[in-house]
C-alpha positions in Angstrom: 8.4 -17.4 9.2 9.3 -17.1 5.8 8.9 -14.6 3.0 5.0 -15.8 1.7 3.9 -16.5 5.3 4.7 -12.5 6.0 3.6 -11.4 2.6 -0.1 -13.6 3.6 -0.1 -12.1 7.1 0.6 -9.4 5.7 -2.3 -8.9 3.2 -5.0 -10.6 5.8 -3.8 -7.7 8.4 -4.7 -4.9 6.1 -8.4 -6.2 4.9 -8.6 -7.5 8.2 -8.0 -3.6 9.4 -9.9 -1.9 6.7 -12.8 -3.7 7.2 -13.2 -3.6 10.9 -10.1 -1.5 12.7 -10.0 1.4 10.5 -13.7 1.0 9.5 -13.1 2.5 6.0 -14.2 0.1 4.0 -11.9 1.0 0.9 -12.1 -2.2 -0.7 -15.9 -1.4 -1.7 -15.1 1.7 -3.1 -14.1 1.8 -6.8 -11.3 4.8 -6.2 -9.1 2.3 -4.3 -9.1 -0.1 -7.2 -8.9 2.4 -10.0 -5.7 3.6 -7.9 -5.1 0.0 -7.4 -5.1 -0.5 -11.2 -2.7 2.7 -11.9 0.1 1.3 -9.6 -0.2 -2.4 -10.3 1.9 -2.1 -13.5 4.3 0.0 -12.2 4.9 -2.0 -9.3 5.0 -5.3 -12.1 7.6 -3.2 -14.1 9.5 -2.6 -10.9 9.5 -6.1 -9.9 10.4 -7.4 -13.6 13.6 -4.9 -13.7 14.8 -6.0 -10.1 14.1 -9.6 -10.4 15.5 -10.1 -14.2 18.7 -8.6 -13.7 18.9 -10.6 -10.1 19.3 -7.2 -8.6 16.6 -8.9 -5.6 17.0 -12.7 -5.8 14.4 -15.2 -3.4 15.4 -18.6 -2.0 13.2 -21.1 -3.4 12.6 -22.2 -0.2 11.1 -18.9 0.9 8.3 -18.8 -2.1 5.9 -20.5 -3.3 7.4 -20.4 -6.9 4.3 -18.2 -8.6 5.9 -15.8 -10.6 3.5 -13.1 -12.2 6.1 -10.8 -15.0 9.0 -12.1 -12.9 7.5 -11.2 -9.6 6.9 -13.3 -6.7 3.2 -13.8 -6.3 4.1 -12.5 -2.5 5.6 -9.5 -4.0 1.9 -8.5 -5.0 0.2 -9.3 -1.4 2.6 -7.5 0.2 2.6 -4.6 -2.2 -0.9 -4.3 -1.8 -0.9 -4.8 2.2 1.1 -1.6 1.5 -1.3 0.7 -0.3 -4.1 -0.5 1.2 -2.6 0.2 4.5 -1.6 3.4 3.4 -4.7 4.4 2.1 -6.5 3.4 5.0 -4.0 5.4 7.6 -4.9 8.6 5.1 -8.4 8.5 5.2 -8.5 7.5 8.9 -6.3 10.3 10.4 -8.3 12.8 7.8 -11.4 12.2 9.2 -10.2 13.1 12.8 -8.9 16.4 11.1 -5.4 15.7 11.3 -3.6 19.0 11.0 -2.4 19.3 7.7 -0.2 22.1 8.0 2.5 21.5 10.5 3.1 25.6 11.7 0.6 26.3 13.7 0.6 30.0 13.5 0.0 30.0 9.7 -2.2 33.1 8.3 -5.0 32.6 5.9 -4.0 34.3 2.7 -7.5 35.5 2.3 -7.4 37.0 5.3 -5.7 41.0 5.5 -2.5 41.6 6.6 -1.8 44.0 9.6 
């Protein structure tokens, strides 16, 4: 399996999961693509400073050749396999009230001390 065969997998797994694991449906909301749109260039400008100074390099044979501001073209499926997945994880372990504080015996400021 090489590089854009993961990357693919990858990106089908997470919409694949949104849509009917997870059940959150991000991809129709228009917060995950504004916050798609904030960390696209970033990840671009990443991808141009790593791959331009052959800081990462990719086998030809392991890409399809697609290169979007120096990137790989799998660089941006898997990149947004990422936040999707992460953004799914959040909102799924939210709703199930996942603690948020980790020390259980926490006091409520509003609440008088003894």
């Amino acid at each position: 399996m090489n590089y854009s065969d993961i990357a693919i997998t990858a990106f089908a797994v997470a919409v694949m999961a949104d849509l009917f694991l997870f059940k959150n449906s991000l991809l129709t909301r228009p917060a995950f693509w504004t916050s798609y749109a904030i960390i696209l260039p970033f990840q671009f400008l990443t991808n141009w400073w790593l791959t331009s100074r052959n800081i990462v390099m990719y086998s030809p044979d392991a890409i399809v050749g697609l290169r979007i501001f120096s990137a790989p073209a799998e660089d941006l499926l898997f990149g947004f396999a990422l936040l999707l997945g992460t953004m799914d994880m959040w909102e799924f372990w939210g709703r199930r009230g996942m603690q948020q504080d980790p020390r259980p015996n926490k006091k409520n400021k509003n609440e008088p001390s003894n």
